[in-house]
N, C-alpha and C positions, 0 to 999 in steps of 0.2 A: 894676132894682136896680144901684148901682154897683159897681164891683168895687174890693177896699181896693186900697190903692197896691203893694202888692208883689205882688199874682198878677198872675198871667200866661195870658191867652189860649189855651187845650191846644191850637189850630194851632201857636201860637208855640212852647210848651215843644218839641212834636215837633219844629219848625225848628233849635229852638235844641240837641236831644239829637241831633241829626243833622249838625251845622256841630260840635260836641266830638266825637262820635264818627270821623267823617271827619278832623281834626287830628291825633287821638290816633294812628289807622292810618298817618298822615301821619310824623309823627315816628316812630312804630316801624320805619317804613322807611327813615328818614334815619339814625336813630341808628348802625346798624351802621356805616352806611361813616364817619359822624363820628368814631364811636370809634376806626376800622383806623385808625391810624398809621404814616404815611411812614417804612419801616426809616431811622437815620441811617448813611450809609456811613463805614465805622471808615478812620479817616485813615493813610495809609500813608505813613512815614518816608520824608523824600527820600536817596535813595543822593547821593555825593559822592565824588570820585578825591581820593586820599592830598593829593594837591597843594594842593588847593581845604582839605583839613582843615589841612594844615599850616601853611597861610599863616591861617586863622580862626583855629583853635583851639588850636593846639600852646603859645602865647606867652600866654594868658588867665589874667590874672591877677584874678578873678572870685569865687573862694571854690568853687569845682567843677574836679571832674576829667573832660577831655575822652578819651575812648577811640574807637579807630576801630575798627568789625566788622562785616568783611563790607561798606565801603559807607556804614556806619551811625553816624551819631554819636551815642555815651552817655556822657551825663551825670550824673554823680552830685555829691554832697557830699562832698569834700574826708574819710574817713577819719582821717584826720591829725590834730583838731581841734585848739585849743589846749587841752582837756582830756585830752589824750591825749595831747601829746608828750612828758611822762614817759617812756612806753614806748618812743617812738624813741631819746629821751635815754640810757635805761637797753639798749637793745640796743646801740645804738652804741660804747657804754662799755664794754659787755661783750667784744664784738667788737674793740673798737681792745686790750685787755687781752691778749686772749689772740693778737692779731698782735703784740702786743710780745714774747709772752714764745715768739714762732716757732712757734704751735702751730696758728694758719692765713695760710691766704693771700688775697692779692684785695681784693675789698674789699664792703660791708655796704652798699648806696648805698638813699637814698631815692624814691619814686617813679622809677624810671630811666625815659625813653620808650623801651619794648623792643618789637618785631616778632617776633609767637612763630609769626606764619604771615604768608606775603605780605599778605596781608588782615584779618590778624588786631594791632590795634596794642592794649597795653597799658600800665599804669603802674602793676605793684605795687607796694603800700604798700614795701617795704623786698624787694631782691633782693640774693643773694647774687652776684660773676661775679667769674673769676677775671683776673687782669692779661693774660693773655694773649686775653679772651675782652674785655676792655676797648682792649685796642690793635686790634684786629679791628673794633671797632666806629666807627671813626672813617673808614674806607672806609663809603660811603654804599650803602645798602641791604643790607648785611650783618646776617644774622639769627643770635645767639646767645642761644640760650636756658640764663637761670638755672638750676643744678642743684635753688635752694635758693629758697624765695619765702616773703614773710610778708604776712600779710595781717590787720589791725586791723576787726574787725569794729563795727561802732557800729550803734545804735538805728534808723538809718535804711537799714541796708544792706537790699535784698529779697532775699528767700530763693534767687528764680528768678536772679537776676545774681550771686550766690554760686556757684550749683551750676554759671551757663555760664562762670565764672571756671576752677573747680575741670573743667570740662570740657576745656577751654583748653588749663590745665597739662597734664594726664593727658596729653593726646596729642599735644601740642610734646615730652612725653620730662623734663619738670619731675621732678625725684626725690626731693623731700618739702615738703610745704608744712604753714605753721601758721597756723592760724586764730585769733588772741587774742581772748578777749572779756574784755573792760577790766571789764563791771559784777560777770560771773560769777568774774573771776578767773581764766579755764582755759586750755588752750593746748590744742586739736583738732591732734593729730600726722599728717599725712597721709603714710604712706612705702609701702617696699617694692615692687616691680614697680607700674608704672599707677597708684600711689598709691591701690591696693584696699584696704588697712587704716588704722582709724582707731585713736590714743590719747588717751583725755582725762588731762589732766596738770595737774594741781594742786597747792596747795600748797608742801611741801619734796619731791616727786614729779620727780625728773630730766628735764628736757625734751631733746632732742638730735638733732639734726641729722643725723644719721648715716640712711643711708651718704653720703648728699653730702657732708655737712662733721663728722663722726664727733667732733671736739675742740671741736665748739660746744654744747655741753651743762651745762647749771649746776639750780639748783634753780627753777620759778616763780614761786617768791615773788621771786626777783632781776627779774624783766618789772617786776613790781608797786611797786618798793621805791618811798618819795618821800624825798627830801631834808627834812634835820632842820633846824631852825633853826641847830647848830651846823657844819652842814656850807653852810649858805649864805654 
């Protein structure tokens, strides 16, 4: 009798249930180490002497701000943005106001390239230094740290390069820093010994500089203001 065309010989099927079962064994033992995955080793920043950054980076005119730490070069976006210079515009104004009418001194500078530790280079958004601490600074490698620092916080800043800013400050001897945030409206007051107390300031809520600079104090909403069609 013939056999139909699809069975199969029962030598065969046992051949054939023994050639998948041996495979199957096969691969269960391959799989594992298929799956383990070669760790990727986490790439570690090249260090660089001040030299080597000054001559890169300090002149880049890129749309990013170059900072030196510890070695390390960081790079962010530009805080400053063009959505944002209101705020420069409107502290400056502020600031050039009440040095006319003799109520401070120094001057209000933008991004200044400061050295708040031999190794430690920064550019806050807007520091406060007094004339004498600006004539000091023209002798090369001289480190004078701002009393007074601000700082424009935008969408892109992380939270971790925040705190090692505000680290920075704290123990350079920095004696109040403000942190603005443009969308919320607020002004984060950082003062008193180590900059250990925080104010949030809003509104028509006084913001003020003190004790570094005690007579730079006005309401929030002046950070905020924008020019009117009849004032342009």
């Amino acid at each position: 009798m013939r056999l139909p065309v699809f069975a199969f010989p029962c030598y065969l099927c046992k051949k054939f249930q023994r050639m998948t079962t041996a495979a199957v064994q096969k691969k269960l033992e391959v799989a594992p180490k298929a799956m383990a995955k070669t760790p990727v080793a986490k790439k570690v920043p090249r260090l660089i002497k001040w030299s080597e950054f000054e001559k890169r980076y300090l002149s880049r005119e890129d749309g990013y701000k170059y900072e030196w730490i510890n070695g390390r070069v960081e790079k962010t976006e530009y805080t400053m943005n063009p959505t944002q210079l209101y705020i420069q515009r409107n502290l400056t104004a502020l600031f050039r106001s009440f040095l006319n009418a003799d109520k401070v001194h120094g001057e209000l500078l933008a991004e200044p390239d400061l050295f708040f530790f031999p190794e430690v280079h920064r550019c806050p958004d807007l520091a406060w230094l007094t004339n004498p601490q600006i004539d000091r600074l023209a002798q090369e490698g001289t480190i004078e740290i701002p009393a007074f620092v601000i700082e424009v916080i935008s969408t892109r800043d992380a939270a971790q390069k925040i705190v090692d800013k505000m680290r920075h400050y704290r123990t350079a001897g920095v004696q109040v820093v403000w942190l603005i945030y443009p969308i919320q409206k607020e002004v984060h007051v950082y003062s008193s010994q180590n900059l250990e107390s925080m104010t949030v300031c809003m509104g028509e809520k006084i913001c003020s500089a003190a004790p570094a600079l005690p007579a730079f104090a006005f309401p929030v909403s002046d950070i905020f203001k924008k020019a009117t069609e009849e004032d342009k």
